[in-house]
N, CA, C and O of each residue as an XYZ file, in Angstrom:
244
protein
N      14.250    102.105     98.369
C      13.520    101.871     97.136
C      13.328    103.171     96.354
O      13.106    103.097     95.145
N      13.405    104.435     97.005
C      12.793    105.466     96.770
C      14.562    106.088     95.236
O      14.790    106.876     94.317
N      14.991    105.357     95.766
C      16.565    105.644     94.425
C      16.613    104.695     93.799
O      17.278    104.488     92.784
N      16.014    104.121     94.261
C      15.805    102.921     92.712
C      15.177    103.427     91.899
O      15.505    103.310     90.718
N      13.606    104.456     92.438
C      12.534    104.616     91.285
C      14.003    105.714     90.543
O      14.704    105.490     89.556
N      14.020    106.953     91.571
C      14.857    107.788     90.695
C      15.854    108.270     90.509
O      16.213    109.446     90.552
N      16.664    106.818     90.155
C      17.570    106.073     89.130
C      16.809    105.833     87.814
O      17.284    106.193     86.737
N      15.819    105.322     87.903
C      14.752    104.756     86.848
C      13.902    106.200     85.935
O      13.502    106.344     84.780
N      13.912    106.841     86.839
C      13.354    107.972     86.146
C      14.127    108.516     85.566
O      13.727    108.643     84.409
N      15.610    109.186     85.791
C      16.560    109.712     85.360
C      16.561    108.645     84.065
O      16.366    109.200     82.984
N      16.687    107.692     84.038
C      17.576    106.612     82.923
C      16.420    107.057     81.846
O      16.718    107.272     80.671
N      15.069    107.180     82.341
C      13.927    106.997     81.563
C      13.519    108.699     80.895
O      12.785    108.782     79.911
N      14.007    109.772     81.466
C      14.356    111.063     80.940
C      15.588    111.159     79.930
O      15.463    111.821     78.900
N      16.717    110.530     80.211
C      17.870    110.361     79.598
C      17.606    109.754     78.017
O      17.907    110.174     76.900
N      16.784    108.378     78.584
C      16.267    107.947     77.095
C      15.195    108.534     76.224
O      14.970    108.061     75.110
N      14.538    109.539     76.701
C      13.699    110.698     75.871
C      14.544    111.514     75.358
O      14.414    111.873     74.187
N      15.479    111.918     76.077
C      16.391    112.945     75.254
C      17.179    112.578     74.639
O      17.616    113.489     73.936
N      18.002    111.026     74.375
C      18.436    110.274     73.251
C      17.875    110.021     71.949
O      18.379    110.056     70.826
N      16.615    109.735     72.394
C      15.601    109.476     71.101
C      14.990    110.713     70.427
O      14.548    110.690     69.279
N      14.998    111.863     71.272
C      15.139    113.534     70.324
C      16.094    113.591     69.642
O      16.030    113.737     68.422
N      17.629    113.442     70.581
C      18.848    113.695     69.671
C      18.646    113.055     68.342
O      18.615    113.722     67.307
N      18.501    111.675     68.371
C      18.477    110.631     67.559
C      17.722    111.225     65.944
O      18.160    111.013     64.813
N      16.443    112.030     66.353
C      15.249    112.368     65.568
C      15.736    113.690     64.949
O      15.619    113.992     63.761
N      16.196    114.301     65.739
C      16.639    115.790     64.952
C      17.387    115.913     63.964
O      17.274    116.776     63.093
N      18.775    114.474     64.064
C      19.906    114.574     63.510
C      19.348    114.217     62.125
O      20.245    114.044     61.300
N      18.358    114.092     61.750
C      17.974    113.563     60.394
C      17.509    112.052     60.095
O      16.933    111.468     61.013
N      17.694    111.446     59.007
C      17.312    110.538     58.724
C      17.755    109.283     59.858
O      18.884    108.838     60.065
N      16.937    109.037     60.263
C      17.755    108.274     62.048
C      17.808    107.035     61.700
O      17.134    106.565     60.783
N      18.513    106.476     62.312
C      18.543    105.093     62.329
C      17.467    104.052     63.068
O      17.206    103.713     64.222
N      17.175    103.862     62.233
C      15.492    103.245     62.675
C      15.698    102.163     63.891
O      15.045    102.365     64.915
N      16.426    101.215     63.844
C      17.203    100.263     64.974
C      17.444    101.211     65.672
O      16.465    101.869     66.025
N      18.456    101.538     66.020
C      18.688    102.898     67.302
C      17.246    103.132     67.738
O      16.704    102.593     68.703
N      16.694    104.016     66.888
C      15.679    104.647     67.713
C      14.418    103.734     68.612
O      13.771    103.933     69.640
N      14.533    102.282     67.231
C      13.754    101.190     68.297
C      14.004    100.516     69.339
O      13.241    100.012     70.162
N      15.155    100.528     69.263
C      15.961     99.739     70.597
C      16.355    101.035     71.786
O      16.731    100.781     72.930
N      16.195    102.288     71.293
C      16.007    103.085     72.618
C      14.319    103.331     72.962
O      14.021    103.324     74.157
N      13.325    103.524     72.053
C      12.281    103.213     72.407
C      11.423    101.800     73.471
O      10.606    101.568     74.362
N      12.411    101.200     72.488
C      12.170     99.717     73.974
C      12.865     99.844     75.059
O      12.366     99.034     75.840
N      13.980    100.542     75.730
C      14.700    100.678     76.605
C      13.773    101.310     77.716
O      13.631    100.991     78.897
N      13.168    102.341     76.940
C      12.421    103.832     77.348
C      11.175    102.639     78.109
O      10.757    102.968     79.220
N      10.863    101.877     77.756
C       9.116    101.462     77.336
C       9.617    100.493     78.576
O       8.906    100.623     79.572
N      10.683     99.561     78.712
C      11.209     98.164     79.693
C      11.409     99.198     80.729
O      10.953     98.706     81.761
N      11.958    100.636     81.028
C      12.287    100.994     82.102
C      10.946    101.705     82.558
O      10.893    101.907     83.771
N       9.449    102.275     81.542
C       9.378    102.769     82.233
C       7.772    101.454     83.144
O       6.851    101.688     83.926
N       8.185    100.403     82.545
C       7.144     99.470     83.157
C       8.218     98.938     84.889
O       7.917     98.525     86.009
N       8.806     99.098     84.552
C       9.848     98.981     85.731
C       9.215    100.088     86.815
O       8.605     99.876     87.863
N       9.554    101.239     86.230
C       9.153    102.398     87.276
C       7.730    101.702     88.178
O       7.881    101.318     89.338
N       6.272    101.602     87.415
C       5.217    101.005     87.289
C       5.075    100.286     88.026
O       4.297    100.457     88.965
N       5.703     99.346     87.873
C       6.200     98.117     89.272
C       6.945     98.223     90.118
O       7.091     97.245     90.852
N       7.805     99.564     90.400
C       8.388     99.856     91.891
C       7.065    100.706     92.325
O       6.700    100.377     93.454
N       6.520    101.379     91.925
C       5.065    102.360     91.894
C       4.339    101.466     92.765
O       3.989    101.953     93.839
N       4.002    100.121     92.507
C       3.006     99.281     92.845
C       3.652     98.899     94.019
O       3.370     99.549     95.026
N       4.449     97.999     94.113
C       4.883     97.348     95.291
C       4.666     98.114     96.465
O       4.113     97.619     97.447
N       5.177     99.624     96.421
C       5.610    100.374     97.058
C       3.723    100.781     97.762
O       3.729    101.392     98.831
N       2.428    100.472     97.215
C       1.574    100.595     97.650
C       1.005     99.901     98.211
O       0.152    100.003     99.093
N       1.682     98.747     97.474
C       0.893     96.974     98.088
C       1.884     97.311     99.720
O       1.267     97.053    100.754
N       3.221     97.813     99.855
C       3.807     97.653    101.204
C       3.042     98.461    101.830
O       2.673     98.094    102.946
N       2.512     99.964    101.251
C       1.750    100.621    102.576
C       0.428    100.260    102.896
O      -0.227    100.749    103.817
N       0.085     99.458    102.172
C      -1.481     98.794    102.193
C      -0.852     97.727    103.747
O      -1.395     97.818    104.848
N      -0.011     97.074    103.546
C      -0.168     96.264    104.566
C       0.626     97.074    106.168
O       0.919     96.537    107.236
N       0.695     97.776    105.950
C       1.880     98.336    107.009
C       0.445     99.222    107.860
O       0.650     99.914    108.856
């Protein structure tokens, strides 16, 4: 589980530094930048919920 989260983190760093590129280059494309903002936002509630599980398992263990 522990490369799942960081897989998820990487993807979720990757998409911060897309959405800089995106912002610097000038007048950005507003779609782009929302649809990597939601990417950013779906992966990092993902993270969130491998976060959790991963406590609910040591709670019972």
């Amino acid at each position: 589980m522990n490369i799942d989260i960081r897989y998820l983190e990487q993807r979720y760093l990757a998409l911060e530094n897309e959405i800089a590129h995106a912002l610097l280059l000038g007048p950005a494309d507003d779609l782009r930048v929302a649809d990597l903002k939601y990417r950013k936002f779906t992966i990092a509630d993902e993270i969130e919920q491998h976060h959790l599980a991963v406590q609910r398992s040591e709670l019972v263990d």
